[in-house]
C-alpha positions as CSV (number, residue, x, y, z in Angstrom):
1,X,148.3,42.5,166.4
2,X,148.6,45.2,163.3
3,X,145.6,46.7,161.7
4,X,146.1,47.7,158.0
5,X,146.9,51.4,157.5
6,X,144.0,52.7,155.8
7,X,141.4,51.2,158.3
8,X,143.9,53.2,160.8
9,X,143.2,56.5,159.2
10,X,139.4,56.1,158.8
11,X,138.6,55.3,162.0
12,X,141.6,58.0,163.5
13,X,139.9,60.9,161.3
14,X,136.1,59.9,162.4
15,X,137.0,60.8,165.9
16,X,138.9,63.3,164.7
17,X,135.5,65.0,163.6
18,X,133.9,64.4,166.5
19,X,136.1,66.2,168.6
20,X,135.9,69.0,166.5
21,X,132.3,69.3,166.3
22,X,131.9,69.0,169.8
23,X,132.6,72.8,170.7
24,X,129.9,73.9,167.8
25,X,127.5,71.4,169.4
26,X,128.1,72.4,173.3
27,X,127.9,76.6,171.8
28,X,124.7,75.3,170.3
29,X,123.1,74.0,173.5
30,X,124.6,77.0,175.0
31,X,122.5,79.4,172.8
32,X,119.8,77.8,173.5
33,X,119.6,77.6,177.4
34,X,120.5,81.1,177.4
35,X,116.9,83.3,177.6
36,X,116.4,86.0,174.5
37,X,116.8,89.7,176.5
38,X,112.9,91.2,176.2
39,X,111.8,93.5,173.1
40,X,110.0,96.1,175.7
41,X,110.3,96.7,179.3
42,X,107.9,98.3,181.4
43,X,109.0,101.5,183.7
44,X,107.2,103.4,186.8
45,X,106.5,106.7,186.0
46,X,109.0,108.2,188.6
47,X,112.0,106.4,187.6
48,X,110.9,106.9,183.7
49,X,110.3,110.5,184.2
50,X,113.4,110.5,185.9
51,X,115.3,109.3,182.8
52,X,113.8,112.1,180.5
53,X,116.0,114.2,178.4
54,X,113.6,116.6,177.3
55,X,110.2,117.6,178.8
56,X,106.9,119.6,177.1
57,X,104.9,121.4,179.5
58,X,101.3,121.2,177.6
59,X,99.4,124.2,176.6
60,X,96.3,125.2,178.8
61,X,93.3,123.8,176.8
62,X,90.7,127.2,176.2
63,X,87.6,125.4,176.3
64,X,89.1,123.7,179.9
65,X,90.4,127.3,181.4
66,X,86.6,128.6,180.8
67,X,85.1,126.2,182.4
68,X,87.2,126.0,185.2
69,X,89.0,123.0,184.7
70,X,92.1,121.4,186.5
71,X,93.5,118.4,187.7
72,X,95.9,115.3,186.8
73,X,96.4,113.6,183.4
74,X,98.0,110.4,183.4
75,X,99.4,109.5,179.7
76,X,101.1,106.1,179.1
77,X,103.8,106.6,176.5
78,X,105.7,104.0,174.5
79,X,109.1,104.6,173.5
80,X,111.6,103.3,171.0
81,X,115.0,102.3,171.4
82,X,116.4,106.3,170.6
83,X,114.5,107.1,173.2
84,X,111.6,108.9,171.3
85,X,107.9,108.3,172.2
86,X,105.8,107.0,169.1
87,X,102.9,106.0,170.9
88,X,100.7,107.6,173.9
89,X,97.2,107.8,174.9
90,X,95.8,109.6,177.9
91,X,94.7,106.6,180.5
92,X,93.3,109.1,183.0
93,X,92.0,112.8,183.4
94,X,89.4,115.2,182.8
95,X,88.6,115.1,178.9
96,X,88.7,118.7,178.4
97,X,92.6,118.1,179.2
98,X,93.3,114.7,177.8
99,X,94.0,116.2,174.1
100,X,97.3,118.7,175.5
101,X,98.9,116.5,177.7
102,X,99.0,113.5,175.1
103,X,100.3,116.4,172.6
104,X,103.2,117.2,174.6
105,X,104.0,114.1,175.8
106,X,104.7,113.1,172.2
107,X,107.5,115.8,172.4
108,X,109.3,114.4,175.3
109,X,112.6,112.5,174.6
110,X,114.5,109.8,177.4
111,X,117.5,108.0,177.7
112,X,118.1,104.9,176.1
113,X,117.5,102.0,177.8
114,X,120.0,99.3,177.8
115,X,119.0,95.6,178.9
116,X,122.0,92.9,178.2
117,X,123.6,95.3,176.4
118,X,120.6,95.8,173.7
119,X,118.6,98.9,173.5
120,X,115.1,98.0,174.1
121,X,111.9,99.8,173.9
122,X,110.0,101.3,176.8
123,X,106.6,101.4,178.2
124,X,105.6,103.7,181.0
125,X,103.5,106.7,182.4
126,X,103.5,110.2,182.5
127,X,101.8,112.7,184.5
128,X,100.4,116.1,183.6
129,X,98.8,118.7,186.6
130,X,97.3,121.4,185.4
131,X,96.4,124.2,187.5
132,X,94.9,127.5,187.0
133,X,96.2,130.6,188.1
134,X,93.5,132.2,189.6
135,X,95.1,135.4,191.1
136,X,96.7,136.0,187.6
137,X,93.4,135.4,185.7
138,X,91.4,137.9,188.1
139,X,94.1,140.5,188.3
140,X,93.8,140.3,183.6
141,X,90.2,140.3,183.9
142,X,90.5,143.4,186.4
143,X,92.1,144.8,183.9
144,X,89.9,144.4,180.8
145,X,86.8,145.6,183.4
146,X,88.2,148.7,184.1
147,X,88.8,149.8,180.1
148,X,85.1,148.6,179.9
149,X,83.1,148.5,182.8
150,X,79.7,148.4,181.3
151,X,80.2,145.2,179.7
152,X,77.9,142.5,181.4
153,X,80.6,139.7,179.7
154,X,83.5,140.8,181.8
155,X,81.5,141.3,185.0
156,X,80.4,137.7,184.6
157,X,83.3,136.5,183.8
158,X,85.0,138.3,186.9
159,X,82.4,136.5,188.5
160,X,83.1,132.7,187.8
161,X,87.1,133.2,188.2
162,X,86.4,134.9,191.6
163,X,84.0,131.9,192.6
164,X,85.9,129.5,191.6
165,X,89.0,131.2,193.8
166,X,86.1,131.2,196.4
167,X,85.8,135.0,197.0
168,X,82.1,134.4,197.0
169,X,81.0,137.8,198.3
170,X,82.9,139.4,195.7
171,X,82.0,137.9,192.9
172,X,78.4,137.7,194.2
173,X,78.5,141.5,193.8
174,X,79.7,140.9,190.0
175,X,77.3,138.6,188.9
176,X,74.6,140.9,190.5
177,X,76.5,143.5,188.3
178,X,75.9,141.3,185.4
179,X,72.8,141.0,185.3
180,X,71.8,144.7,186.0
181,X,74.1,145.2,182.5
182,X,71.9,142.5,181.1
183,X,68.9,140.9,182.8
184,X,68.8,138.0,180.1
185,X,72.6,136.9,180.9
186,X,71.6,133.1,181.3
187,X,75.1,132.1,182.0
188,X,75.3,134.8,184.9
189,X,72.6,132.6,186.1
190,X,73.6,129.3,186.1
191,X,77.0,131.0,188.0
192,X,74.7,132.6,190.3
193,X,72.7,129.0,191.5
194,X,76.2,127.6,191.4
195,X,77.4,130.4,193.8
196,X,74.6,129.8,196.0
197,X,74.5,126.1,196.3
198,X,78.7,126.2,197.0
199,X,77.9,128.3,199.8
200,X,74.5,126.1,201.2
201,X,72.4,128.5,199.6
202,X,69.8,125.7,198.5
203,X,66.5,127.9,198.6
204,X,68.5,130.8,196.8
205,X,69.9,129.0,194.4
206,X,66.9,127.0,193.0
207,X,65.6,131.0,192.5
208,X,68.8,132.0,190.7
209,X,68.1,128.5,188.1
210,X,64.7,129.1,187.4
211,X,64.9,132.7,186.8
212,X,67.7,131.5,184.1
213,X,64.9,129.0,182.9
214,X,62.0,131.4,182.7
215,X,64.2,133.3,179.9
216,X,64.0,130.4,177.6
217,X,67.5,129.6,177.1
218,X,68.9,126.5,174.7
219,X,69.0,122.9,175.5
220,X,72.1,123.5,177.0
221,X,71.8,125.5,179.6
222,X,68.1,124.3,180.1
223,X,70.5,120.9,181.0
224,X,72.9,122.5,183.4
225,X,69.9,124.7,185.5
226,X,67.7,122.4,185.7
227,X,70.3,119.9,187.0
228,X,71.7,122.7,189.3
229,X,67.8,122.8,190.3
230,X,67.5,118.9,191.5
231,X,70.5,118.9,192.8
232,X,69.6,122.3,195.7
233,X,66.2,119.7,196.0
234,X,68.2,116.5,196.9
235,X,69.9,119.0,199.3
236,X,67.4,119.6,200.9
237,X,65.3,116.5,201.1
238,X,63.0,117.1,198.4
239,X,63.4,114.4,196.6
240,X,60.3,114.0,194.4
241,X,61.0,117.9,193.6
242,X,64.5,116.7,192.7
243,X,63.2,113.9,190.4
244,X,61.2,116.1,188.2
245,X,64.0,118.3,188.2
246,X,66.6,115.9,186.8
247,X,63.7,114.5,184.1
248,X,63.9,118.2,182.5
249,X,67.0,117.7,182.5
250,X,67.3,114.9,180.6
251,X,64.1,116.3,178.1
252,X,66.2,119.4,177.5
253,X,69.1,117.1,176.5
254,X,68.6,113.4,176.1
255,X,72.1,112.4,175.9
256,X,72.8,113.8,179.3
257,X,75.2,112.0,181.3
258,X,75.0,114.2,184.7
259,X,70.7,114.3,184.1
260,X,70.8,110.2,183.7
261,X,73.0,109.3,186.5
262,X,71.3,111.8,189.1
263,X,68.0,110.5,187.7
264,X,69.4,106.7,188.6
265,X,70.5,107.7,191.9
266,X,67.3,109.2,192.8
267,X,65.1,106.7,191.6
268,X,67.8,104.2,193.7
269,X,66.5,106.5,197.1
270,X,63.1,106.6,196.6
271,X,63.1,102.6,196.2
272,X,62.2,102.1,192.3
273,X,65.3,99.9,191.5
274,X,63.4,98.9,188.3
275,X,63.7,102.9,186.9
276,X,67.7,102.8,188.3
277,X,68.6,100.0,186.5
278,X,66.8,101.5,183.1
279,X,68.9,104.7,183.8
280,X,72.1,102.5,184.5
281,X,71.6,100.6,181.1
282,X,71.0,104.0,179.4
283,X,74.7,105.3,180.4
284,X,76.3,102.1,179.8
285,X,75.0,101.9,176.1
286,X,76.1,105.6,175.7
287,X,79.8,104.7,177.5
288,X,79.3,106.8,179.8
289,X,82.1,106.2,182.8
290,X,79.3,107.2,185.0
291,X,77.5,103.9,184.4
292,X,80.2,102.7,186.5
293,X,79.3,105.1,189.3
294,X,76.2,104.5,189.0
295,X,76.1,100.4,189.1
296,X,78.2,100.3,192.2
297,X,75.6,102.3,194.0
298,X,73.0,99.7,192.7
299,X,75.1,97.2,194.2
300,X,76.3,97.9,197.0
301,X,71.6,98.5,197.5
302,X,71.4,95.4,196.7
């Protein structure tokens, strides 16, 4: 049997074509089953601090070294495929401290991070400790005293850096220095009823605060004695005492966060739930963190 020619060479070049799209069709499929590497990957902090290139030690905040303040800051950082961060926010810490250690961990730099052979970008943590000197800060204030000794500022503040390094007898003797310099150094009291109250020295310390409140000092400090006040009472057991206490606190300064949690708590103790949940809806419209504190205790009442 003979077929003519040119029905031959149609039907030899349609499968010609076929075979010749076939590999474009099976690369096609191929592409397809074959998963897209990710845009961003996710690190833990030790293996992404481990791939840093450069690191930024942040700078002691003032405001945190006065009043004491130390501790961990946690900053999640998000970095692009050079290996520079363009993104962080602090996700942890005291935030007196938040504002430096996001600050320098903008300045670090890593390694790039390869996936499939694509740089991708990063997402991870960093953490920050900072931690006062206290032997250094004493020995500088040491130092300043002695070209002025008469200067009730650098007794006091002698005071609260040798407190907080718990020499207590030593810096009691300075903030009883203090406040021969300058009977009306509020501050001297509040570190005084602080002292006292670190050391179990409830009846001593409630003195200390209300001698700082018989001066008629600001709001402020009217907040922080009169909370150091309730909080000697609670220590002791005298809880309607206490109460009062942490009401002036909250009168001196409405937006108090310490006065309207303690003020939950004690109302929680002394069985008025009704007053502890007003207190708990007061911190939670303000965003306070404490609100969180604070409803767990109501809870776990309940």
């Amino acid at each position: 049997m003979s077929y003519p020619t040119r029905s031959l060479r149609v039907l030899f070049t349609a499968i010609a074509i076929g075979f010749s799209a076939m590999p474009t069709a099976f690369a096609q499929h191929e592409s397809q089953d074959k998963p897209e590497p990710p845009k961003i990957i996710r690190k833990s902090g030790g293996v992404l601090q481990g791939s840093a290139t450069k690191r930024v030690e942040p700078r002691y905040p003032p405001l945190a070294k006065a009043a004491r303040v130390s501790g961990s800051v946690v900053v999640e950082v998000t970095i692009d495929e050079e290996g520079n961060v363009f993104a962080a926010r602090a996700i942890s810490g005291h935030p007196l401290l938040k504002d430096a250690a996001v600050a320098a961990a903008r300045e670090w730099t890593f390694a790039q991070t390869m996936l499939t052979g694509v740089t991708v970008k990063v997402i991870g943590t960093i953490t920050f400790n900072f931690n006062l000197d206290y032997k250094r800060e004493i020995k500088s204030a040491r130092r300043e005293l002695a070209a002025k000794p008469n200067s009730a500022q650098l007794h006091y503040e002698l005071a609260d850096l040798l407190r907080s390094d718990r020499q207590y007898d030593e810096s009691l003797a300075e903030y009883h220095q203090a406040l021969a310099l300058d009977p009306r150094h509020v501050e001297a009291f509040i570190g005084l009823a602080t002292l006292y109250q670190a050391t179990g020295h409830f009846d001593e310390s409630i003195d200390a605060a209300k001698r700082g409140l018989e001066l008629g000092p600001a709001p402020g400090h009217a907040e922080m004695l009169n909370l150091l006040v309730g909080e000697s009472y609670l220590k002791l057991e005298r809880n309607q005492e206490a109460l009062e206490a942490f009401k002036q606190a909250v009168a001196a300064k409405s937006d108090s966060v310490a006065g309207h949690y303690q003020l939950g708590l004690i109302y929680l103790k002394l069985g008025d739930k009704q007053s502890a949940y007003a207190e708990y809806s007061i911190l939670k419209d303000m965003g306070a963190q404490m609100a969180e504190a604070l409803n767990r205790a109501l809870e776990k009442d309940n």
